[in-house]
N, C-alpha and C positions, 0 to 999 in steps of 0.2 A: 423470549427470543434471546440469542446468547448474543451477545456485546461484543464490538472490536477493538483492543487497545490500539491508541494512537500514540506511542511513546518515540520524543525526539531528543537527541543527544546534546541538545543543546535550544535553550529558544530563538537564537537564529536560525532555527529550520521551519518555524511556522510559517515565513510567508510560504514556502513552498508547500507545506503539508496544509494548507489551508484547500487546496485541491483535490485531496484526499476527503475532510472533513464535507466535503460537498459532495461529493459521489455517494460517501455513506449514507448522509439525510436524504439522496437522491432516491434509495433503495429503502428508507426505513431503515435503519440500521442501525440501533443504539450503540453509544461510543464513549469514549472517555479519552481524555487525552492528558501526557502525563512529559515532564523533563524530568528522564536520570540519566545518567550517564556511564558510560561501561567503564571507559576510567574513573571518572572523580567520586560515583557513588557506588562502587561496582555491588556491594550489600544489596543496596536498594534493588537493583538489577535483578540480582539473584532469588530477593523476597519476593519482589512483584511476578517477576517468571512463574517461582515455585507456587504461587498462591494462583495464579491466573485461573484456570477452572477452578476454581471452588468459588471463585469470584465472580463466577460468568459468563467469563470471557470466549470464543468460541475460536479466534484471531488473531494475534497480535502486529502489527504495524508497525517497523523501527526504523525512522529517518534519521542517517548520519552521514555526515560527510568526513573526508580527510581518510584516518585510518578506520573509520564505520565500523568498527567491533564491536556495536551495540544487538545487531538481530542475533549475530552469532553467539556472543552472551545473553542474549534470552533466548534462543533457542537452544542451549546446551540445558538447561534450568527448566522445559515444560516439551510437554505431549505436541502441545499447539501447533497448527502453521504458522510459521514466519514469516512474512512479508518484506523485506529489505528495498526501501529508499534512498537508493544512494543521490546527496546530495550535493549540488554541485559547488566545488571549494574554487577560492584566487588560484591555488598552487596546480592542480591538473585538470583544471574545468571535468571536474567531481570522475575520471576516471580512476584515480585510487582508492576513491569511496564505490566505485562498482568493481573494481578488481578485489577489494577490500570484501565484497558481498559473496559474488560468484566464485569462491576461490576458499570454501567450506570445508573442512575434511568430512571425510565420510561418517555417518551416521550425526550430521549435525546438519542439517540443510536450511537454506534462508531461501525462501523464492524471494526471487529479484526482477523489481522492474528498469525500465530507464532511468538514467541520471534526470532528477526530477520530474521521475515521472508519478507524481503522486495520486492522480486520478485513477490512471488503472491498477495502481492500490487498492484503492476505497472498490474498485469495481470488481477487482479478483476477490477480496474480503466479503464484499456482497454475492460472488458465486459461490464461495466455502460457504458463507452461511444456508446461504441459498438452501442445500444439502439437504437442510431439514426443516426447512419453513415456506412450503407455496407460496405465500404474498410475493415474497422476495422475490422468488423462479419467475413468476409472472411479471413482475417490475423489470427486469433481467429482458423475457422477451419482447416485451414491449420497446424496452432502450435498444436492442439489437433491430427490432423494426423501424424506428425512430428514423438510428441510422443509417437502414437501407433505401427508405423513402427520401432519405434528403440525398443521399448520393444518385438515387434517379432525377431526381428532379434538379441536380448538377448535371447531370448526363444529359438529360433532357435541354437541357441551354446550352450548353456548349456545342451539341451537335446542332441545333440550330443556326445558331452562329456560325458554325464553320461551313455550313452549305451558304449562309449567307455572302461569302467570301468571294 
C-alpha cells in the first residue's frame, strides 16, 4: 500500500497534525512524518519531494503556518497530491498560511483544507489512497455511514425534544 508523508514546517505544528496522524491509522494508512522546512532546509525539501515515489509515497501532507511555502515547495519537486495545512499563526490566526496555500500558480497545485483542519487531511489522503486499495474504499464507507447514523440519531432527539416543548 503506498504511504502518506506527514511533513510539518516546523515541530510546533504537531499538536495540530496529530489529528491528521489519527484519521490516517483510522483508515489503515501507513505514514511517516517528517520536520523540513521550505526555508531553513529548502534541499531537504527538494530531496524528499523528488524521491517521494520511489519511496512509496502515494500523498504527501505539508503543515505550515505564517508564510506556508512548504506544500508549494514539495509540490513544484513531485507528480504527487499535495495536501496543504495551513496552520494557524499569533499574527493572522493562520489566514496567511491559507492564503499562503490557496493562492498556487498554475501548474503547481496544493489542495487545501481548513486553517487546522488536519483531520480531513488524513481523510482526503485516505480517499487518494483509497484509489487503488479496497480495504481503504470500504473504511471510507463505513466512516461516511458512521457519520450519517450519528447525525440521525441527533436528529432523532432533538425533534423529540422540540415537540416536547
Amino acid at each position: 500500500m503506498l504511504k502518506a508523508a506527514v511533513i510539518m514546517g516546523s515541530d510546533s505544528d504537531f499538536p495540530t497534525v496529530k489529528a491528521c496522524i489519527t484519521s490516517l491509522k483510522k483508515f489503515g494508512i501507513p505514514y511517516e512524518v517528517r520536520v523540513i522546512s521550505a526555508h531553513r532546509t529548502p534541499y531537504e525539501a527538494e530531496k524528499f519531494a523528488s524521491s517521494a515515489i520511489d519511496e512509496g509515497f502515494g500523498v504527501i501532507i505539508a503543515a505550515a503556518g505564517k508564510a506556508a511555502h512548504l506544500g508549494g515547495v514539495l509540490a513544484a519537486f513531485t507528480t504527487l497530491p499535495v495536501i496543504g495545512i495551513p496552520i494557524k499563526s499569533s499574527t493572522m490566526d493562520g489566514l496567511d498560511s491559507l492564503l499562503s496555500m490557496v493562492q498556487m500558480p498554475s501548474g503547481i497545485p496544493v489542495a487545501t483544507v481548513a486553517i487546522d483542519g488536519a483531520a480531513n487531511a488524513g481523510i482526503l489522503a485516505a480517499q487518494i489512497i483509497a484509489l487503488g486499495e479496497p480495504e481503504v474504499a470500504a473504511k471510507l464507507v463505513a466512516y461516511k455511514k458512521e457519520m450519517a447514523e450519528g447525525v440521525a440519531a441527533k436528529d432523532a432527539k432533538i425533534r423529540e425534544e422540540a415537540a416536547a416543548l
